[in-house]
C-alpha positions in Angstrom: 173.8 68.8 50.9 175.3 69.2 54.4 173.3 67.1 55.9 173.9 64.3 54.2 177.6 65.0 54.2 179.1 67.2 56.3 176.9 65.9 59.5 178.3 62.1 58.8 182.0 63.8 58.5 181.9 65.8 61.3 180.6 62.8 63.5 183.3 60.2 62.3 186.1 63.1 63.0 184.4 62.9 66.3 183.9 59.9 67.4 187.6 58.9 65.9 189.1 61.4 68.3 186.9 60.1 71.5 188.5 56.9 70.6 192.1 58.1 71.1 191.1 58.6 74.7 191.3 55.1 75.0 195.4 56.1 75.7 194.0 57.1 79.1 192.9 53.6 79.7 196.2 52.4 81.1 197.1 55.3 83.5 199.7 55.8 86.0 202.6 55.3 83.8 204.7 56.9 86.8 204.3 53.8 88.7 207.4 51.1 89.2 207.8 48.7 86.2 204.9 50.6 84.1 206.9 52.6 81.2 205.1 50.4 78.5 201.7 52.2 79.7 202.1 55.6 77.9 203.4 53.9 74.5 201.0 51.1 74.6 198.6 53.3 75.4 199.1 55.6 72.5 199.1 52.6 70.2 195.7 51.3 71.4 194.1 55.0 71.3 195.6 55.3 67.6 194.3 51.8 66.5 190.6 52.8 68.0 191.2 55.5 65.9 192.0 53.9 62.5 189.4 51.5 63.1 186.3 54.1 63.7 187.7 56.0 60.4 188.7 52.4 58.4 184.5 51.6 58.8 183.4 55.1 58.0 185.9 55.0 55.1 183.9 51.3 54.0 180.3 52.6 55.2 180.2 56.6 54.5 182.8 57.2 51.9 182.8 54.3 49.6 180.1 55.8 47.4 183.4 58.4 46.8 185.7 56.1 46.0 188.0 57.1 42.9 188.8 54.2 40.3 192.5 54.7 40.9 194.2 55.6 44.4 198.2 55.4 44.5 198.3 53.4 41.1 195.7 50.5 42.3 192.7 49.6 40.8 190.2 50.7 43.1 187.3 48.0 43.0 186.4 47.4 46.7 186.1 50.4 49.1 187.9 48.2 52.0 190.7 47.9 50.1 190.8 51.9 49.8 189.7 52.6 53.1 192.4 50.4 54.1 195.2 52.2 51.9 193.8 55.6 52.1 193.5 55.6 56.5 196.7 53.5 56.7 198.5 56.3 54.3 197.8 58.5 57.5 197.3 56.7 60.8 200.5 54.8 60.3 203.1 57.9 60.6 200.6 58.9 63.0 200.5 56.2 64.9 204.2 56.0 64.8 204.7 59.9 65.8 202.4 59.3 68.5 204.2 56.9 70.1 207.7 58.7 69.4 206.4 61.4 71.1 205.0 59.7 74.4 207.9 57.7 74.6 210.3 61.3 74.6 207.9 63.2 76.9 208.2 59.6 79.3 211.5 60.9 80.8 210.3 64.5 81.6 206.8 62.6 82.5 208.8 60.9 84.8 209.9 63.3 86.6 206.8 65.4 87.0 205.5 62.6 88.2 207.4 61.6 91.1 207.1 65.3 92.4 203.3 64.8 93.2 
């Protein structure tokens, strides 16, 4: 039922999105000689991320593990959970810090007005 897995799966989705606030960890990006903050601080919130969903993925899910994913032989669910959260978290990942590293210029600005 539900509770058994719709509970555990809204409380991974959770808990791997409270881990992305780890970005917020290295603040003031505005400051002199600080640009790496925003990027690097995507990249650790997106890692957190991957992590919290990789040991769901080997804890949670594994009992849901098909016997082929991508043309492999599934036989160990952290081998999927590693190929099936690294399938998404790694364009993610890579977006993420695309996108922080365009807004950093704009940022920048916004920044230095305050």
């Amino acid at each position: 039922g539900f509770i058994m897995t719709g509970l555990p799966s809204l409380a991974v989705s959770a808990m791997g999105l409270m881990f992305v606030g780890f970005a917020g960890l290295l603040r003031k990006p505005h400051e002199k000689g600080r640009l790496w903050a925003l990027p690097v601080g995507a990249l650790v919130g997106c890692v957190c991320r991957f992590v919290v969903h990789y040991i769901s993925g080997v804890t949670v899910y594994a009992r849901w593990m098909p016997e082929t994913f991508m043309n492999f032989k599934m036989t160990s669910p952290f081998v999927y959970s590693l190929l099936y959260n690294g399938t998404y978290m790694l364009p993610n990942t890579i977006l993420c810090i695309l996108v922080v590293v365009l807004l950093s210029v704009p940022l920048r600005k916004f920044y230095k007005n305050k």
